[in-house]
Structure formats: structure tokens, C-alpha cells
C-alpha positions as CSV (number, residue, x, y, z in Angstrom):
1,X,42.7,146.1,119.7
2,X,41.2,143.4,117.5
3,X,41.4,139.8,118.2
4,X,43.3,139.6,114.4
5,X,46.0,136.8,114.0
6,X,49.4,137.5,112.5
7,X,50.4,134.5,110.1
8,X,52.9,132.1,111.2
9,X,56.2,132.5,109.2
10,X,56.7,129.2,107.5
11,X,60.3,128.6,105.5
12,X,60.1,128.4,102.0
13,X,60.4,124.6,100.5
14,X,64.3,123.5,100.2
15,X,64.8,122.4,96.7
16,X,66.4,118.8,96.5
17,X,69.5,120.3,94.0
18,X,70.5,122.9,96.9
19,X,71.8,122.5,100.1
20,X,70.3,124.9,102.8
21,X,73.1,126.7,105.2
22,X,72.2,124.7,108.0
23,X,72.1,121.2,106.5
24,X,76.2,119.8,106.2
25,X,77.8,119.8,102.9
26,X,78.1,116.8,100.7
27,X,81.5,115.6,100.5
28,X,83.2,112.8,97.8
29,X,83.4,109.3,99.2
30,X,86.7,107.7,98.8
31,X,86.4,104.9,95.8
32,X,86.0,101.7,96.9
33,X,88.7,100.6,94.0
34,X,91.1,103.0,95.6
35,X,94.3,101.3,97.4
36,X,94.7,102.4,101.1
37,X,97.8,104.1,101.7
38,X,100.3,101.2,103.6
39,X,102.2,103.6,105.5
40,X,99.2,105.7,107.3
41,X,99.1,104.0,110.0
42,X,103.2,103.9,110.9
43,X,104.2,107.2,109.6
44,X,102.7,110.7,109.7
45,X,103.3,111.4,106.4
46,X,102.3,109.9,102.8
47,X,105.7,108.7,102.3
48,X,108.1,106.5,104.4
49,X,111.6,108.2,105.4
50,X,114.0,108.2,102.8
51,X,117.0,105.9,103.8
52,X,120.3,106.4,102.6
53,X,121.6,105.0,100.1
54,X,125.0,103.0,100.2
55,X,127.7,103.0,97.9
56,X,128.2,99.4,95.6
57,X,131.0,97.9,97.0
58,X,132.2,96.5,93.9
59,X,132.1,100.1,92.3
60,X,134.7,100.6,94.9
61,X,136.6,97.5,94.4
62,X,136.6,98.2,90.7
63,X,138.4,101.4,91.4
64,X,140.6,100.6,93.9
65,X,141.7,97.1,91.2
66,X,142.0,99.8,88.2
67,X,144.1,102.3,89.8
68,X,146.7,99.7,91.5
69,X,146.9,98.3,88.1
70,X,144.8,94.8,88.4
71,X,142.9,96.1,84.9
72,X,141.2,92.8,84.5
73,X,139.9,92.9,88.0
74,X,139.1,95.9,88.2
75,X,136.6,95.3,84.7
76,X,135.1,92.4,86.3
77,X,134.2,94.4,88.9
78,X,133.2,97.3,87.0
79,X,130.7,95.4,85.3
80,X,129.1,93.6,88.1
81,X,128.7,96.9,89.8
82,X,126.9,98.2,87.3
83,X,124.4,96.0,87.0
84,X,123.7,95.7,90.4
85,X,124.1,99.1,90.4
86,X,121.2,99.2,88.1
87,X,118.7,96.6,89.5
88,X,119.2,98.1,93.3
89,X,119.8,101.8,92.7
90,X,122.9,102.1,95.2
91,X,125.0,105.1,94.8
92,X,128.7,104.6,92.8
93,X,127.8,104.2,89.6
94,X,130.7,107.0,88.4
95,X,133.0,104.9,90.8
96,X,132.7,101.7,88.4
97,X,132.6,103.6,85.4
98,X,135.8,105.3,86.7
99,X,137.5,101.9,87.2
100,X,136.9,100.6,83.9
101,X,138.3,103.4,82.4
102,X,141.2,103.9,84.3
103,X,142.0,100.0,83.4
104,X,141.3,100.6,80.1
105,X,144.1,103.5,79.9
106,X,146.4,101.1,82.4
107,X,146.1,98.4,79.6
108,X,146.4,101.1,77.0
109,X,150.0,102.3,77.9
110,X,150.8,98.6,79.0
111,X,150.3,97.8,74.9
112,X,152.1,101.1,73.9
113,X,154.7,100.6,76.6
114,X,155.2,96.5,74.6
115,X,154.9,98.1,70.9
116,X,157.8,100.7,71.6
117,X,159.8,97.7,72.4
């Protein structure tokens, strides 16, 4: 046998645009500018728990007034349900649209009830 040397194997150069398999892959930093989510660190999940809604108590009210026969009440009521119903998002706002029209037909017979007269 010869005293020849075999050449040491050498890696070929990594090129800076690609990412060898053993080096760990690049990944997008979050943006500074983004807003951290408020609820990770007391719920789970991305979202708080949905919490149910209540009905407007004046949407009741307003239904109960109208279909006694207290029409003027129940309008007043009606319409303050409705716009809370609107600012708050509670549930019952068929309830107060209910009671304004059922005093609205109360007062409607009432007048055709005094014209037959």
C-alpha cells in the first residue's frame, strides 16, 4: 500500500439566500405596532365568554302597559326601550315594538269605538 492521502470532504459554501437543513427556519416577528391581545393571559381562547344577554325591561313594561290597555304608557315605554335597546344591545327589541303596536290598535278601536257613537 502507498502512503497516498484521501482528501478531506469539506461541505460546500451555504449561500446567504438559503437556509441549510440543519440551521432553524426564519420565522415573522410580531409588529411592534401590533396590539397585544387583552384577554391572553385570563382566558384560553382569543375571545372572552359570551355572556347572555338580558331582556330590556322596559320592552317588557311596554308590553305588559299596551296589552292591559295603558297605550300611552305603554309608548313611553316602547320608545325608551328601544333606544336603549339600541345603544346596549339587550335582547327585546320585538317586545317593544310589539307594545307600541298593540297600543296603537288599543287607541285605534278606542277612536272607532267614540266615532260610532
Amino acid at each position: 500500500m502507498s502512503d497516498q492521502q484521501y482528501p478531506v470532504y469539506q461541505p460546500p459554501p451555504v449561500n446567504p439566500g438559503t437556509y441549510p437543513s440543519h440551521s432553524p427556519i426564519p420565522y415573522a416577528s410580531p409588529s411592534p405596532y401590533a396590539s397585544p391581545n387583552p384577554y391572553a393571559d385570563h382566558y384560553p381562547y382569543a375571545y372572552p365568554p359570551v355572556q347572555d344577554q338580558t331582556t330590556n325591561g322596559f320592552a317588557i313594561a311596554s308590553l305588559v302597559c299596551s296589552i292591559v290597555g295603558i297605550q300611552i304608557l305603554g309608548w313611553i315605554f316602547g320608545g325608551v326601550a328601544l333606544s336603549q335597546i339600541s345603544r346596549t344591545g339587550q335582547k327585546g327589541r320585538g317586545l317593544a315594538i310589539a307594545g307600541i303596536v298593540i297600543g296603537i290598535a288599543w287607541a285605534l278601536i278606542g277612536l272607532m269605538m267614540f266615532a260610532s257613537n
